[in-house]
N, C-alpha and C positions, 0 to 999 in steps of 0.2 A: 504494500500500500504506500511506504512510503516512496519507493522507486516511483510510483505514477503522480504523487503529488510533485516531487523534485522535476520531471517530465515535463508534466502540467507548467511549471514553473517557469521550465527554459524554454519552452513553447509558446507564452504570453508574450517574454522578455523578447524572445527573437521576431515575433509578430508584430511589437511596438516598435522594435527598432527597423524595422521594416515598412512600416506605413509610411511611404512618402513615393518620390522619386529619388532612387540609389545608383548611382554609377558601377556598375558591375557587380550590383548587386544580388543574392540569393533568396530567396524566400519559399514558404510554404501552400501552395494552394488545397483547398479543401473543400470540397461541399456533404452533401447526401451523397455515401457510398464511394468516397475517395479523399486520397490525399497523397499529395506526390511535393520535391522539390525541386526546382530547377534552379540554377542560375544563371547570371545576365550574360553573356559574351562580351568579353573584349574588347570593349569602345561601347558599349549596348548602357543601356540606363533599364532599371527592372521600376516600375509605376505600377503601384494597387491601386492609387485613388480615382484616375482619370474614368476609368470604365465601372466603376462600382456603384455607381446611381443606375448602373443599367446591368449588375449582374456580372459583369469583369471581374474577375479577379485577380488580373496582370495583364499586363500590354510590358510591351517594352519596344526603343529606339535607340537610334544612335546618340549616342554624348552629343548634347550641343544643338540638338535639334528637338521636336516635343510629338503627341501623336498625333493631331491636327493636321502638321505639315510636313511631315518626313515623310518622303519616297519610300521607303520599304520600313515596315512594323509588324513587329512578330505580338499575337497574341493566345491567349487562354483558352479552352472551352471543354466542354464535357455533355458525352449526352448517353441518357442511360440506355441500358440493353433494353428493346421492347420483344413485342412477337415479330416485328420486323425487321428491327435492328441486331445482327447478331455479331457483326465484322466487321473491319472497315471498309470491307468493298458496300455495304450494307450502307454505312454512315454517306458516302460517296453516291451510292446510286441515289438517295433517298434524298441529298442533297441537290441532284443533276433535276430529278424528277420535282421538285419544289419550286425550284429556281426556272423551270421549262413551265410548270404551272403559271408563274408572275408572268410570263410572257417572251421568255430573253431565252429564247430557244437555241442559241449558239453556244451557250456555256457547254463545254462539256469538262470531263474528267478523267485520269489515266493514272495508271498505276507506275510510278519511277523507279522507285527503291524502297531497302530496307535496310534501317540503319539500327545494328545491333547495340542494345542498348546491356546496362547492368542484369546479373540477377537470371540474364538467359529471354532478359524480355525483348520484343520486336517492335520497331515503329516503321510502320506501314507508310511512306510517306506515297499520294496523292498528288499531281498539279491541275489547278482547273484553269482553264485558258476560255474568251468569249464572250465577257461580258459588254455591256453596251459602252464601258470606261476603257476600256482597252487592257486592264489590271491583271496580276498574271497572282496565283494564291497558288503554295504547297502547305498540306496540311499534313504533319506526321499524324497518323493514328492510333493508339495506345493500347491493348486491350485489356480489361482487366476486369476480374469478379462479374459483377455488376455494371460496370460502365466502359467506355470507349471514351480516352483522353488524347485531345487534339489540340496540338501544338501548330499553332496556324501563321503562315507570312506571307503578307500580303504585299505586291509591288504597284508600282504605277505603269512600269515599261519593264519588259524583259530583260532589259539589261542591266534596271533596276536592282531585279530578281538574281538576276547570275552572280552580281558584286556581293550579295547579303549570303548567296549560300553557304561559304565557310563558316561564319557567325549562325545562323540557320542549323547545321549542322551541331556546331558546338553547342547549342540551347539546347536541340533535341538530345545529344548524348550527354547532357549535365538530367534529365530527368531520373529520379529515383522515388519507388515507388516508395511509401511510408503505411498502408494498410487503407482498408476499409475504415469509413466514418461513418458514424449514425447519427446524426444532429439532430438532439430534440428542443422544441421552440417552447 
């Protein structure tokens, strides 16, 4: 018992000191039925706050620029296993098939790689090309228990996208899972 208070303890402390925007910073993300960490790459800034009126729980950019207006910005996301969700090609088709609902029927999606993560786990990465902006999006995909965690970067131009990869790269293999969460309100 006491190990989980002590826990608890340096779980707050690293949580406070993480609320802001951190230059190469690390932190914790967590909802219902996950919790993993990453850290920021290399020139990259880690931000909880900017996206958390809407459900964000990290965005991250380059040093020196913010999420507003940076050319490529890597963010957060999670979406749980359903009866149709069960993979990341699942997460991908289901995303193609949404986004063709709105109207923007050029988007599509392909599978690139897989970049071996800790632990023996796999991130599925994803690029979607097509939309009416011209933006180019790889999403690592995560799989886990309960949920699929996706590591998302999003470009303005392709060449954008090619210069963030390394960094892109380094985010996706800084994730480490930390277990299942149960959040009660």
């Amino acid at each position: 018992m006491r190990t989980i208070g002590i826990l608890l303890l340096a779980l707050a402390a690293f949580t406070r000191l993480s609320a802001a925007a951190i230059p190469e910073g690390g932190g914790i993300m967590y909802g219902n039925g996950h919790s993993f960490t990453l850290d920021a790459p290399k020139g990259w800034v880690l931000d909880n706050t900017t996206m958390a009126n809407q459900g964000g729980c990290a965005v991250f950019y380059p040093v020196g620029s913010n999420w507003k207006d940076s050319a490529v910005v890597f963010y957060v996301n999670t979406r749980g296993l359903t009866d149709k969700i069960h993979s990341p090609a699942d997460v991908a088709a289901d995303d193609i098939a949404t986004t063709h609902k709105q109207g923007f029927n050029r988007v599509q999606a392909k599978k690139i790689e897989d970049i071996k993560l800790s632990h023996g786990r796999i991130a599925s990465v994803w690029q979607y090309t097509g939309d009416q902006w011209g933006n180019y999006e790889r999403s690592a995909f995560v799989q886990e228990t309960g949920v699929i965690n996706a590591i998302v970067m999003s470009a303005r131009t392709e060449q954008d996208m090619k210069r963030a990869l390394p960094a892109f790269r380094q985010l996706v293999s800084s994730y480490e899972y930390l277990g299942d969460v149960k959040i009660q309100n």
